[in-house]
RODOMI-879166 format. One record per residue (C-alpha): z negated, x negated, y; chain; residue in three letters; residue number from 1. Coordinates in steps of 0.5 Angstrom, whole numbers, plus 2048, in hexadecimal, padded with zeros to 3 digits. Layout:
c3  c1  c2  ch  aa  i
Z  X  Y  A  ALA  NUM
...
***
This chain:
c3  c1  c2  ch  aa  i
735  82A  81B  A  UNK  1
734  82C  821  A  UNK  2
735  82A  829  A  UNK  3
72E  82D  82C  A  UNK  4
72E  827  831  A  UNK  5
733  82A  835  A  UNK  6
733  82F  83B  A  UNK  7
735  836  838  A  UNK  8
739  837  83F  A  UNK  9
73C  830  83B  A  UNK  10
73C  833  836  A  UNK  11
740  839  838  A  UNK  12
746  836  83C  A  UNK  13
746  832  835  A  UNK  14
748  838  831  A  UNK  15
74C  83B  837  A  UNK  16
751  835  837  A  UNK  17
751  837  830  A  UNK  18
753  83D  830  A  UNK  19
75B  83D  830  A  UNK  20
75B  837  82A  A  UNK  21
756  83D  826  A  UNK  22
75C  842  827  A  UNK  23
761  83F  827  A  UNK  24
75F  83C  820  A  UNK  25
75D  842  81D  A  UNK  26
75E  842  815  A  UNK  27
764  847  812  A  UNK  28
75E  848  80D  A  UNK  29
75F  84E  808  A  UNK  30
757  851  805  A  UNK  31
754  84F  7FF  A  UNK  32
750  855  7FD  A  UNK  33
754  85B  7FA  A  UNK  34
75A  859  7F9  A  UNK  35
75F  85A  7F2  A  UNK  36
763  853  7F3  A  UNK  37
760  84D  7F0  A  UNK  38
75F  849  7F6  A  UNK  39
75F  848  7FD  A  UNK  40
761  843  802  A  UNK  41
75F  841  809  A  UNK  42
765  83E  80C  A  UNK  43
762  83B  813  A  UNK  44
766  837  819  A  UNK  45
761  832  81B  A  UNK  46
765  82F  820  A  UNK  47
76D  831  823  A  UNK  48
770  82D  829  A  UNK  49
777  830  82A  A  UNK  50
77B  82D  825  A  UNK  51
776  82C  81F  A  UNK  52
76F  82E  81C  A  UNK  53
76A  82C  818  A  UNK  54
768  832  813  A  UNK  55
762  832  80E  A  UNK  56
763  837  807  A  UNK  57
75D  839  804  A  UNK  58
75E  83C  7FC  A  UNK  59
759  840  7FB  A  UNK  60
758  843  7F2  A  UNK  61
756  84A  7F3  A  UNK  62
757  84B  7EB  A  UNK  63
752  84B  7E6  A  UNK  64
756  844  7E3  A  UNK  65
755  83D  7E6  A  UNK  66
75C  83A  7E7  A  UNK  67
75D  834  7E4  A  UNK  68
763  831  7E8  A  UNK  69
767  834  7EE  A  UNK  70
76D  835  7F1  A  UNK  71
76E  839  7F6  A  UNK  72
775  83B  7FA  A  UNK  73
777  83F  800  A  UNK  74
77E  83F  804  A  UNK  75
77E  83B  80B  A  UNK  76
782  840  80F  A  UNK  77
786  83D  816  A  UNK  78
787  835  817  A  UNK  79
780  834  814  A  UNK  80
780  82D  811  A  UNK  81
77A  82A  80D  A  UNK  82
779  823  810  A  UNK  83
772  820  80B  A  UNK  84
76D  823  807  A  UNK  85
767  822  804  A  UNK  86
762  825  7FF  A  UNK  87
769  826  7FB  A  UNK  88
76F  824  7FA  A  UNK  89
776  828  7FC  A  UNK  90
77D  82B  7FA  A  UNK  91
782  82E  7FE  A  UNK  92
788  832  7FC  A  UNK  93
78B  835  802  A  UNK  94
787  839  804  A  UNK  95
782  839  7FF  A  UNK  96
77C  835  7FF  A  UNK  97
777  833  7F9  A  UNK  98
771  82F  7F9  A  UNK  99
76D  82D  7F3  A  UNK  100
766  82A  7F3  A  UNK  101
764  823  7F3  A  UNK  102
75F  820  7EE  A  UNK  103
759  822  7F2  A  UNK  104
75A  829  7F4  A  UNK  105
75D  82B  7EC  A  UNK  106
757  830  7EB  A  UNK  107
756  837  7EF  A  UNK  108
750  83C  7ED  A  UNK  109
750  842  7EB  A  UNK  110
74D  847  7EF  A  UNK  111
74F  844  7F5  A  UNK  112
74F  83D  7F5  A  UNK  113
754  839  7F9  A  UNK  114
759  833  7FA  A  UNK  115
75C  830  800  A  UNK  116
762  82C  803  A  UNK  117
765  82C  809  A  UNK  118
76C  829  80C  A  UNK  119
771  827  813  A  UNK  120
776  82C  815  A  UNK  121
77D  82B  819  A  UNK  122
77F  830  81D  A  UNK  123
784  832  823  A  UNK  124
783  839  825  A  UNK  125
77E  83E  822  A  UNK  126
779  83C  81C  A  UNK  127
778  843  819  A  UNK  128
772  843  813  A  UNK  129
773  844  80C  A  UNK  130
773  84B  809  A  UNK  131
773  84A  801  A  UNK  132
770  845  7FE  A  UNK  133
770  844  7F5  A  UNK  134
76B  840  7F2  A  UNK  135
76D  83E  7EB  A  UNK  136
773  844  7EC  A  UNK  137
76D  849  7EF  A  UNK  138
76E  84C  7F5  A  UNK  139
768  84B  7F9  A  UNK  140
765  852  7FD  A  UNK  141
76A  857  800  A  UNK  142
768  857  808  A  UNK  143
76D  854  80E  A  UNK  144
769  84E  812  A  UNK  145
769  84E  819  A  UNK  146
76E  84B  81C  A  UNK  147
76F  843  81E  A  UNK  148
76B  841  824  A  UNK  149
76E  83E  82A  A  UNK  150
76B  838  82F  A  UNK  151
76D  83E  835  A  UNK  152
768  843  831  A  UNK  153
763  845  836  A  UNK  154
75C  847  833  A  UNK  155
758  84D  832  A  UNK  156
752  84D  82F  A  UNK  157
74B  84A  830  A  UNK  158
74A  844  830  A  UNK  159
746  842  82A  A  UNK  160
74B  846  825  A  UNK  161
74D  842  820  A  UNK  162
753  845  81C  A  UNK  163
750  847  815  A  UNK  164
749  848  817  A  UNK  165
747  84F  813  A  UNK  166
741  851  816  A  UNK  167
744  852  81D  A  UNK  168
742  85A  820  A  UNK  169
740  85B  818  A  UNK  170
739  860  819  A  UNK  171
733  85C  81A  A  UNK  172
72D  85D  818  A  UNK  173
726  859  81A  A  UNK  174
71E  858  819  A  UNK  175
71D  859  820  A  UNK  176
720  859  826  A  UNK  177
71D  854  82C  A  UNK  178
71F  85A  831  A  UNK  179
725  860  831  A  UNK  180
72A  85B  833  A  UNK  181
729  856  82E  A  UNK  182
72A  859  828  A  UNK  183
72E  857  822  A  UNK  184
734  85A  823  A  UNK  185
735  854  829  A  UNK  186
735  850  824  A  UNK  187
73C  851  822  A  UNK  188
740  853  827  A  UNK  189
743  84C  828  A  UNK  190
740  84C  82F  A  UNK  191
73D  845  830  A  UNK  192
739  849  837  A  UNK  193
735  84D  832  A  UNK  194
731  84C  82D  A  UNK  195
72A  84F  828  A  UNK  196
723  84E  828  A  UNK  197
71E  84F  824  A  UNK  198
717  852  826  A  UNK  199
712  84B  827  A  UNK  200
70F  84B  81F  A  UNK  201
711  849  817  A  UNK  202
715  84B  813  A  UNK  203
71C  84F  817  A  UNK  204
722  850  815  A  UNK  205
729  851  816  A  UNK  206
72F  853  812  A  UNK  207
736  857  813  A  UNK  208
73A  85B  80E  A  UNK  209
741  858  80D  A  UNK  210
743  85F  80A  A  UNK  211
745  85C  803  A  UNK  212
743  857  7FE  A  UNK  213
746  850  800  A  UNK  214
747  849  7FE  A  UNK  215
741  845  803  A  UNK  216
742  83F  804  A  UNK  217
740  83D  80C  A  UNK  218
73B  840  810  A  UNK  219
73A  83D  818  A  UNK  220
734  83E  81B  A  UNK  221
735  83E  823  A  UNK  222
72D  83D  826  A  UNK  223
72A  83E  82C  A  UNK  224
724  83A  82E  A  UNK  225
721  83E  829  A  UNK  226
722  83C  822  A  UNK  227
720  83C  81C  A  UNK  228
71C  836  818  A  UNK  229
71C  838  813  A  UNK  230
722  83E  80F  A  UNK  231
725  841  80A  A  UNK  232
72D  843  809  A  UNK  233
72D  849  804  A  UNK  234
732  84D  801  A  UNK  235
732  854  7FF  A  UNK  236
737  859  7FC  A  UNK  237
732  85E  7FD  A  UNK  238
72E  85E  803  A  UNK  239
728  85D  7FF  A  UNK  240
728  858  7F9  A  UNK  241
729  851  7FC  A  UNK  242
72B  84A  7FA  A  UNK  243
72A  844  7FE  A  UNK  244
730  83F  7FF  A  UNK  245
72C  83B  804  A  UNK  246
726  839  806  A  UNK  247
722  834  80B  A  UNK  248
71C  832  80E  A  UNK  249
71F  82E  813  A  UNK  250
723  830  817  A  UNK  251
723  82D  81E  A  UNK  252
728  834  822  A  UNK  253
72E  832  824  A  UNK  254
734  835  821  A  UNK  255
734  834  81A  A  UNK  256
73A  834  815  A  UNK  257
738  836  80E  A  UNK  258
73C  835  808  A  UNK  259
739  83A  803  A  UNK  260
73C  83D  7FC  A  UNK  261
73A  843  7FC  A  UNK  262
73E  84B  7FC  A  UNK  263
73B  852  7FE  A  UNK  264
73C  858  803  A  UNK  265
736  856  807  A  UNK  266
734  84F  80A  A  UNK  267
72D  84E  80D  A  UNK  268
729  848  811  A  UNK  269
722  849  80F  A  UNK  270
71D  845  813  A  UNK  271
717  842  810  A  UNK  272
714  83E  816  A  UNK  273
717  83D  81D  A  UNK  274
719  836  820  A  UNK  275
715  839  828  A  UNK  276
70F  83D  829  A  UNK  277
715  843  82B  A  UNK  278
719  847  825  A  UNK  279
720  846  823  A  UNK  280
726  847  827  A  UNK  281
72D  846  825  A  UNK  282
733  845  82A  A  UNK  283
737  847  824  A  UNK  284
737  849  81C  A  UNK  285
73E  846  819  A  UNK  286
740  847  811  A  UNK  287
746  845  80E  A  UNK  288
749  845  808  A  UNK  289
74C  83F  808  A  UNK  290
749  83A  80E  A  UNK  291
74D  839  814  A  UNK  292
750  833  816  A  UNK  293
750  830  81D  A  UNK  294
756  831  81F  A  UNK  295
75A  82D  825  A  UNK  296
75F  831  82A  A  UNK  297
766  832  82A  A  UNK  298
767  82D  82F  A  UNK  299
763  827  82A  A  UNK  300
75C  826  82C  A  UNK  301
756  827  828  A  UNK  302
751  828  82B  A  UNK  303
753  825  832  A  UNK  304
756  821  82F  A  UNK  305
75D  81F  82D  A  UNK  306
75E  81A  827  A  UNK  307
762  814  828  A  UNK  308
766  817  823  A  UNK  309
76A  81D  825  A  UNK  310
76C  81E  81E  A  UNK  311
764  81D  81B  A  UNK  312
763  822  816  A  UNK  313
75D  827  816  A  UNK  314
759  822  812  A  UNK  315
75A  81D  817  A  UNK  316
759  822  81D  A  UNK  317
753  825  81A  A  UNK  318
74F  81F  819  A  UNK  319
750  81D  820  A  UNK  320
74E  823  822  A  UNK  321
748  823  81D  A  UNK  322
746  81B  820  A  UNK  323
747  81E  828  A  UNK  324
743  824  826  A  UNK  325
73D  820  822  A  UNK  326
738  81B  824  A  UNK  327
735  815  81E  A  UNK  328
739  817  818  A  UNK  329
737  812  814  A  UNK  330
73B  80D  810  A  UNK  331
73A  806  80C  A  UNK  332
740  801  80A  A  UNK  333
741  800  803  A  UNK  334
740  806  7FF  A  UNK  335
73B  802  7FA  A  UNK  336
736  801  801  A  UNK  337
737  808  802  A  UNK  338
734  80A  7FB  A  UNK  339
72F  805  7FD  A  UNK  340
72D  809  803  A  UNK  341
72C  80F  7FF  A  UNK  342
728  80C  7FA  A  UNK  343
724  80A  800  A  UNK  344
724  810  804  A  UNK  345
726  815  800  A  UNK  346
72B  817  805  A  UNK  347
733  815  803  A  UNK  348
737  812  80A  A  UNK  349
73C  816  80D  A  UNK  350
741  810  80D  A  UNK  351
743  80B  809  A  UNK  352
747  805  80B  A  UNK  353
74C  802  807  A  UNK  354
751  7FC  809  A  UNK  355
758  7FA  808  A  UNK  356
756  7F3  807  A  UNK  357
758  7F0  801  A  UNK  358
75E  7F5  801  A  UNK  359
763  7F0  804  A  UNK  360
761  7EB  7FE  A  UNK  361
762  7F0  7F9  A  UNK  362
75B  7F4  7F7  A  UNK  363
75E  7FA  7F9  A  UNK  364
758  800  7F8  A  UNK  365
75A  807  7FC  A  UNK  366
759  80B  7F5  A  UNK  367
752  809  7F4  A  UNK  368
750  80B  7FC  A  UNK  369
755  812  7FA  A  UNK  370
750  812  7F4  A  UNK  371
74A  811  7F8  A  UNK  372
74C  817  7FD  A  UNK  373
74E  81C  7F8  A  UNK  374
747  81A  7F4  A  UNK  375
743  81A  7FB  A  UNK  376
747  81E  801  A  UNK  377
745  819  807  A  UNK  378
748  816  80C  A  UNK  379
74D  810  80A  A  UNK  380
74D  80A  80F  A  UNK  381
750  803  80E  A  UNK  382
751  7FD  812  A  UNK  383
756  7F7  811  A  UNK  384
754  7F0  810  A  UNK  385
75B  7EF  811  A  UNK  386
75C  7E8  80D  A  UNK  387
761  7E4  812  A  UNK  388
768  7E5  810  A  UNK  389
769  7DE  811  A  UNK  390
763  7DB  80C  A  UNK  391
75B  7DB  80D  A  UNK  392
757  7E0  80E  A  UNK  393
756  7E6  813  A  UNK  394
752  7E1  818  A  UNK  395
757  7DB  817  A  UNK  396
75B  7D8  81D  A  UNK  397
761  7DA  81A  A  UNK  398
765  7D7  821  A  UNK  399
768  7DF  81F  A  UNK  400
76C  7E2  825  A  UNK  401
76E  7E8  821  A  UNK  402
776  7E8  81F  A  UNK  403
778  7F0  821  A  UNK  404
77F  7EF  820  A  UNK  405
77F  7EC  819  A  UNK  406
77E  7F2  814  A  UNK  407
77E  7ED  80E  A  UNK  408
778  7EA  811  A  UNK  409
773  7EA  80D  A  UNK  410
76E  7EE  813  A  UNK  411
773  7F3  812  A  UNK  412
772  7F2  80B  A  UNK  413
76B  7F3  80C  A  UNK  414
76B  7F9  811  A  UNK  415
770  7FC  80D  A  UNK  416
76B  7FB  806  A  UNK  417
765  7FE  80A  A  UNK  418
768  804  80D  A  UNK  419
76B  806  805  A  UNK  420
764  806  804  A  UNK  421
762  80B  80A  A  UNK  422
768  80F  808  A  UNK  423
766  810  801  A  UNK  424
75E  812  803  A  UNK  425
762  817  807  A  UNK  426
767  81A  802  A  UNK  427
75E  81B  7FE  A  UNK  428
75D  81E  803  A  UNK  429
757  819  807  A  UNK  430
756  819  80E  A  UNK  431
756  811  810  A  UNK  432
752  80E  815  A  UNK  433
757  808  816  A  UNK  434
753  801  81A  A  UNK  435
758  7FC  81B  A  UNK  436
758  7F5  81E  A  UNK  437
751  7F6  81F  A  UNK  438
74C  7F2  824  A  UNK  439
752  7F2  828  A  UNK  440
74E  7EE  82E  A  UNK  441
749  7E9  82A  A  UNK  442
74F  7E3  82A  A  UNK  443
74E  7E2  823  A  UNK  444
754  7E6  81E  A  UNK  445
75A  7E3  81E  A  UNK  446
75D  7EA  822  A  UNK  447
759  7E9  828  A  UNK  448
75A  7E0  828  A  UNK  449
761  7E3  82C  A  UNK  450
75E  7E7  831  A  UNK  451
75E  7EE  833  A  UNK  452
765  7EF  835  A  UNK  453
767  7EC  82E  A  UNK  454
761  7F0  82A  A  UNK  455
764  7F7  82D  A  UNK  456
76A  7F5  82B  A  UNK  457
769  7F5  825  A  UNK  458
765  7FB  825  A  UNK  459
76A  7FF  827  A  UNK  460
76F  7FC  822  A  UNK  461
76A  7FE  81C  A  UNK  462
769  805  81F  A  UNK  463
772  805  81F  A  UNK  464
773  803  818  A  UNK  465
76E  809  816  A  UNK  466
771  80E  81A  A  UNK  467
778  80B  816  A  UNK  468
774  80D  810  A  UNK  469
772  814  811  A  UNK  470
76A  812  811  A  UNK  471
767  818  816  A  UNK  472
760  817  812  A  UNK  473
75D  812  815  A  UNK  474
758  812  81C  A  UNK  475
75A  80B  81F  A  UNK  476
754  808  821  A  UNK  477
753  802  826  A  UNK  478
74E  7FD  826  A  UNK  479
74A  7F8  82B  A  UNK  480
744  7F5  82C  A  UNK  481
741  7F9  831  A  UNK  482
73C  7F5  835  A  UNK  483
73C  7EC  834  A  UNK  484
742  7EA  834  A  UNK  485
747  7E6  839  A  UNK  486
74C  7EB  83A  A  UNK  487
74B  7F3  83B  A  UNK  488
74E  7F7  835  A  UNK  489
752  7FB  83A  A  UNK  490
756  7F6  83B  A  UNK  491
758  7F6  834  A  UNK  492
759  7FE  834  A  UNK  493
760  800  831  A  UNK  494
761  806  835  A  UNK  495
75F  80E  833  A  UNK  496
765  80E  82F  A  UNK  497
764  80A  82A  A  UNK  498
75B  80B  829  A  UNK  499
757  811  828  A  UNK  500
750  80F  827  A  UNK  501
74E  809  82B  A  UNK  502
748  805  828  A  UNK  503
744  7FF  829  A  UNK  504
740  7FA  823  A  UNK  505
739  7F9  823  A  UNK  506
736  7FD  828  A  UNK  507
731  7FA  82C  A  UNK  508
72F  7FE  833  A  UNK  509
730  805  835  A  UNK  510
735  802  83A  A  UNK  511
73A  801  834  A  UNK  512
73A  808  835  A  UNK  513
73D  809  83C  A  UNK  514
741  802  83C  A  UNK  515
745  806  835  A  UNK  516
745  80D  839  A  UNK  517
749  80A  840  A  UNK  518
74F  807  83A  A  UNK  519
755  80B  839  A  UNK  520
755  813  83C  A  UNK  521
74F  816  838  A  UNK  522
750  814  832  A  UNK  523
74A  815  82D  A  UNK  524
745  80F  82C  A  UNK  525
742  80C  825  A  UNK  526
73F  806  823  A  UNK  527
744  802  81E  A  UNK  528
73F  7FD  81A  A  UNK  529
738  7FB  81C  A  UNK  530
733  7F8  818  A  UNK  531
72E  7FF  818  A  UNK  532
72E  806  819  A  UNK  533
72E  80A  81F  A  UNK  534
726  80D  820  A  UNK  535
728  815  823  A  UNK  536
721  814  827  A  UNK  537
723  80F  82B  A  UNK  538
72A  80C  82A  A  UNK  539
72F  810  82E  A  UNK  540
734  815  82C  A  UNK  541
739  811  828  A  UNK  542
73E  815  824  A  UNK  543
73D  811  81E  A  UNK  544
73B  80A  81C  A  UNK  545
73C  806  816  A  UNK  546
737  800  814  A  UNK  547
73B  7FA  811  A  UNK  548
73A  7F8  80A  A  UNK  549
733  7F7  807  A  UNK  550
734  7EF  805  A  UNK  551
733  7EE  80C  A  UNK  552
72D  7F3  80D  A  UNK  553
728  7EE  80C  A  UNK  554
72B  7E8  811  A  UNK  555
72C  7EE  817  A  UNK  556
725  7EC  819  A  UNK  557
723  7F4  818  A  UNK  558
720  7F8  812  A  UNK  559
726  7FD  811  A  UNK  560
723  7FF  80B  A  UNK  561
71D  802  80F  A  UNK  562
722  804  815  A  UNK  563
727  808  810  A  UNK  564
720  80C  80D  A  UNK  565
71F  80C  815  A  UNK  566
726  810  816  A  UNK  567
727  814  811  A  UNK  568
71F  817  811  A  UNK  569
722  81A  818  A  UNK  570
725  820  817  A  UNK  571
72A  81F  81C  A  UNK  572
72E  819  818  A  UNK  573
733  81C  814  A  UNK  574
734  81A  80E  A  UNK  575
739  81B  809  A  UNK  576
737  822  807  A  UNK  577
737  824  80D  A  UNK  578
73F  824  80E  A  UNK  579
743  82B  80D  A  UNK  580
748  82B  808  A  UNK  581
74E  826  80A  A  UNK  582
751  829  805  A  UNK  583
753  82E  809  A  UNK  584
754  82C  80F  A  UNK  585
***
């Protein structure tokens, strides 16, 4: 939720890195106020690298009737190729593109509701943005979008604007000003070096005028050291009665990403208590109708960092950048442990770890982890306790040197069989957090017996046959074992081409930390399996941890019942409501 821990001149040359991927990226986006036609779509390119792109689409229903199934159709103009799509499936002729819902997404709200899919585009030359887009033979809006980014555009706005953000230099009204130069109106003018604050007293307030009555679905809140602890989101379509879309009473300051459901002209933060003994300040005031994606640059990283997959869809991409960016997202393996962990806490973990293990013997299972994501939205991970090709279980000395010039071997079998499945959580549209051949270090699965020479083969082999597939939805994550073993995982380490997350089992000291840091070129860190949860007050700031099943809570020589009410009584561990709205992404 927030990154207070770091230095604001991080902070700041953070945001400028930002920059060009921010502008570059900006949303053909048509208003969805004032307008005759029955819908609107935003049309975004997430990532362009010269000969293809990545684009996000967004239906938004403007109509006083929901949609109950959709298709939507535009026109591909130049040498435009779609490659893959997911969240829908497609039709071409010629040059006319149909896309029409999947299961999930089938039903679009009156009055703004939204639906979304996304999909990979060749392209030699331009890559021009659609003008006219029909949803069930409805023209959507009637205004020309920008023009399509390219990687070479240079930037020219402040760094903290995101495109969409409906408050920027809207007139700004506030309670109190600390001083002349700390007034409401440098709250949004998308400058990170200016900022409001409040006089020292409760309550205050701030709010900005959007001009007209919009859809509000995310507001960001961008604090200073001084914060507010606890607060309240209003909407107000006239400036005097006002309805709350979210309240809290602990915030911890930081920059706060809030999800509301809401609509008005106006938009309010209304303190009650102050989390210092100064007012409140804030850097920034953002609102938007729909809530911004993180979004990766022209030249395929996601923030700082490139996937391993140039072709990784947005799903894929925003969840690296989400991981890179956040510290203690919480997460649990087996979905019933984690209804456990809410019935002990109250709390739901923000991932969920699944495992292909019985996929190779026939108890194939995807529709139900797509189910759990549709009825959840959290964060979907799997291992594979890969049963050995050969016979016997994932830990059996198979005497196994992988065949990799045998396609009818029953290992190509299995990679093949797995990487379908990856694909089919793909087209549902689930980001997959994929953790093959784990503990690559402990000597102790048949794919480690080999050596690191012949498990980094094999590594690579799998991460080929889902290139070959058209898989571009999963964040690959390598696996060891950080500290206690007779070989260092480095030496296992399959190359930055092939890894996105680097991460350790069971965490046992803060030097796990430092050995992962110095592994692969600035990859982002996490804790794959372990036996208890991570404690934000002492523990360092892994990205993620996930707790390994609760059958062996009990023989971990820990009371994981304890530390897991212990981790999630700490505002800083994010758990699964927490998260933005993958859907979007």
């Amino acid at each position: 939720m927030n990154d207070r821990g770091r230095p604001a001149g991080l902070r700041l040359a953070g945001l400028v890195a930002a920059l060009a991927a921010l502008l570059s990226t900006a949303p053909a986006i048509l208003p969805v106020y004032g307008a005759a036609s029955p819908c609107q779509v935003r049309y975004q390119i997430t990532n362009d690298w010269g000969s293809g792109a990545t684009v996000e689409v967004t239906i938004v229903n403007t109509g006083a009737t929901a949609v109950d199934g959709w298709t939507l159709t535009w026109t591909l103009a130049g040498s435009q190729t779609i490659a893959d799509m997911w969240g829908a499936t497609y039709k071409r002729s010629g040059v006319d593109v149909s896309a029409t819902n999947v299961s999930y997404n089938a039903a679009i709200p009156a009055g703004g509701g939204s639906a979304g899919f996304g999909f990979n585009l060749g392209y030699s030359g331009s890559n021009p943005v659609p003008t006219v887009f029909a949803l069930n033979g409805e023209t959507c809006g009637d205004s020309s979008p920008p023009s399509s980014p390219t990687p070479s555009q240079t930037p020219t706005a402040s760094p903290t604007v995101r495109p969409g953000n409906l408050a920027l230099n809207r007139p700004a009204a506030s309670s109190s000003n600390e001083s002349g130069a700390l007034t409401a109106a440098a709250a949004v003018d998308g400058d990170p070096g200016t900022r409001w604050s409040s006089a020292y007293g409760d309550p205050q307030w701030i709010q900005v005028d959007l001009g007209a009555s919009y859809v509000i679905s995310h507001v960001t809140l961008r604090w200073e050291a001084a914060y507010g602890r606890s607060y309240r989101v209003q909407t107000s379509d006239d400036g005097v009665t006002w309805t709350s879309v979210y309240s809290t009473t602990s915030g911890d300051g930081g920059n706060d990403e809030l999800t509301v459901s809401g609509s008005g002209r106006y938009v309010r933060m209304s303190g009650t208590a102050r989390g210092t003994s100064w007012g409140y300040s804030l850097y920034e005031f953002e609102v938007y109708s729909i809530a911004p994606s993180p979004s990766p640059s022209p030249t395929g990283t996601a923030c700082g960092q490139s996937p391993a997959d140039p072709g990784a869809n947005s799903k894929a991409r925003n969840l690296l950048c989400y991981l890179r960016t956040h510290a203690y997202v919480s997460g649990q393996t087996d979905a019933p442990d984690a209804d456990k962990v809410k019935s002990l806490t109250g709390r739901y973990p923000a991932i969920v770890a699944f495992d292909f293990m019985e996929y190779t013997r026939g108890g194939v299972q995807t529709q139900s982890v797509v189910d759990w994501y549709n009825s959840h939205h959290g964060i979907v991970a799997f291992q594979w306790h890969w049963y050995c090709p050969r016979g016997g279980n994932y830990a059996a000395d198979c005497d196994f040197v992988p065949d990799l010039g045998n396609l009818s071997s029953k290992l190509y079998q299995d990679i093949d069989l797995v990487v379908r499945e990856l694909k089919k959580l793909g087209d549902a549209g689930i980001p997959v957090l994929f953790r093959p051949l784990h503990e690559s270090n402990n000597n102790y699965m048949w794919w480690t017996k080999k050596g690191a020479d012949a498990y980094k083969q094999l590594w690579r082999l799998i991460y080929q046959r889902a290139q070959l597939a058209g898989v571009h939805n999963v964040v690959w994550v390598f696996n060891g074992m950080a500290s206690g073993q007779s070989t260092p995982m480095s030496s296992w380490y399959p190359g930055d081409s092939y890894v996105d997350l680097v991460t350790s089992d069971y965490f046992q000291s803060s030097g796990d930390y430092s050995t992962l840091k110095a592994i692969g070129n600035g990859k982002t860190l996490g804790v794959a399996e372990t036996f208890s949860p991570l404690n934000p007050s002492s523990d360092p700031a892994w990205p993620y941890f996930v707790v390994w099943a609760s059958r062996d809570w009990a023989g971990s020589g820990k009371d994981v019942q304890g530390l897991w009410k212990t981790a999630m009584a700490n505002p800083r561990t994010i758990s699964i409501d927490q998260l933005p709205d993958m859907t979007r992404w």
